[in-house]
N, C-alpha and C positions, 0 to 999 in steps of 0.2 A: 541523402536521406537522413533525416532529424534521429532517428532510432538507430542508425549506426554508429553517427557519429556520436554519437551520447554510449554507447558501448564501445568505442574507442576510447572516449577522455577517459571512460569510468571502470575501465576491463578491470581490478581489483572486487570492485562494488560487485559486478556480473558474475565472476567467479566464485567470491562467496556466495551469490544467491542462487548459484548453480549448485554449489556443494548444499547446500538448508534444502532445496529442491528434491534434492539427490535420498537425503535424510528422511523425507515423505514419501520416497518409496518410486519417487518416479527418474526414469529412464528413457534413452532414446527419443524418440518424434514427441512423447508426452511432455518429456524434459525441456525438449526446446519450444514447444507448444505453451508450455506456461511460462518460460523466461521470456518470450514473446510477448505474450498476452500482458505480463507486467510489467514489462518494459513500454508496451504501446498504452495502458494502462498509466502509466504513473507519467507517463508525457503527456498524455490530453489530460489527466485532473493538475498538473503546472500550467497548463496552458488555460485552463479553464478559472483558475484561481488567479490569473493574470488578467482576465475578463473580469472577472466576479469584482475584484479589488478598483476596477477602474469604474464599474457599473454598478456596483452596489457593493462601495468602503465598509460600510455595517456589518452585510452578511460574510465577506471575506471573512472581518475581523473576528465574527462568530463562529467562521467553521477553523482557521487559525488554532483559537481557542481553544476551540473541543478535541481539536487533531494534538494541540499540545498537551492535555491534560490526560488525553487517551496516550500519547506516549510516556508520558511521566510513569504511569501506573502500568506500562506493557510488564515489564522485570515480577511486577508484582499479581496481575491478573492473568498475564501470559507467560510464566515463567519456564527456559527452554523444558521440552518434554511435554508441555500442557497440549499442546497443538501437536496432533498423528498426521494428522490427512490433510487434504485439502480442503476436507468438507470442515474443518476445523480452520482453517483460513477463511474461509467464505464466511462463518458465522462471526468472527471477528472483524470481516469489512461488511456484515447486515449492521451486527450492534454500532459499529460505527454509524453507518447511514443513519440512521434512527435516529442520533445522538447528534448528527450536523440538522436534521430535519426538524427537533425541536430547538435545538438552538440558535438557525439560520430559517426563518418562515420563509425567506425571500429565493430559497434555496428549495428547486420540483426535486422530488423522488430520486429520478433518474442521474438528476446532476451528482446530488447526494450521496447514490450509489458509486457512479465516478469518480467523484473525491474521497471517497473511504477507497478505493481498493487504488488510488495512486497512494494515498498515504499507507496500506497494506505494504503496497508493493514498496515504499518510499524504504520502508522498516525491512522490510526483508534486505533491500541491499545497503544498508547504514548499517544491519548488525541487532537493532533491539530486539526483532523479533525473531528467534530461536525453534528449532525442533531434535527431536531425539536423535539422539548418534552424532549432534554436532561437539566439537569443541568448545 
């Protein structure tokens, strides 16, 4: 299974997003319910972005872009403590969406959504994006 093994190479990555998880207040089946959900999350918007770039070089190259300019400024628009909850994650991978959808025309809605919440999820376990009570 593609989601284990990628939690095998990455067990560092996992555990920090377990401990930022942990800092939003969530516990138990919820805990592993969302390190789930963003792990099978941030593996279909890779995979999807693997399509995107072979099917349409443009629109990769555009959501790329926005994925990179939206991390440059994480530290600064998301700085640890900014983000409580999860409902405060979700709005962070909306404005994303929005932000690959005018960028990327060639890019539906739904993909859109996809690829903001693997790039979410990308940042949760890389470290940029932070929450209260972390380190």
């Amino acid at each position: 299974m593609e989601i284990a093994k990628w939690q095998e190479q990455n067990n560092p990555l996992f555990l920090d997003a377990e401990r930022k998880l942990r800092d939003l207040g969530l516990v138990g089946e919820s805990l592993s319910a969302a390190l789930r959900t963003l792990l099978s999350g941030y593996l279909k918007g890779e995979n999807m972005l693997t399509s995107l770039r072979s099917s349409f070089p443009d629109g990769w190259q555009a959501v790329e872009r926005v994925k990179s300019m939206k991390e440059d400024l994480l530290a600064l628009e998301y700085p640890p403590g900014a983000a409580e909850t999860l409902g405060d994650v979700k709005l962070i991978a909306e404005e994303l969406a929005k932000e690959i959808c005018m960028a990327a025309p060639t890019v539906d809605q739904q993909s859109a959504r996809a690829l903001a919440w693997s790039a979410v999820a990308d940042w949760v376990f890389r470290c940029p994006l932070d929450f209260v009570g972390s380190e």
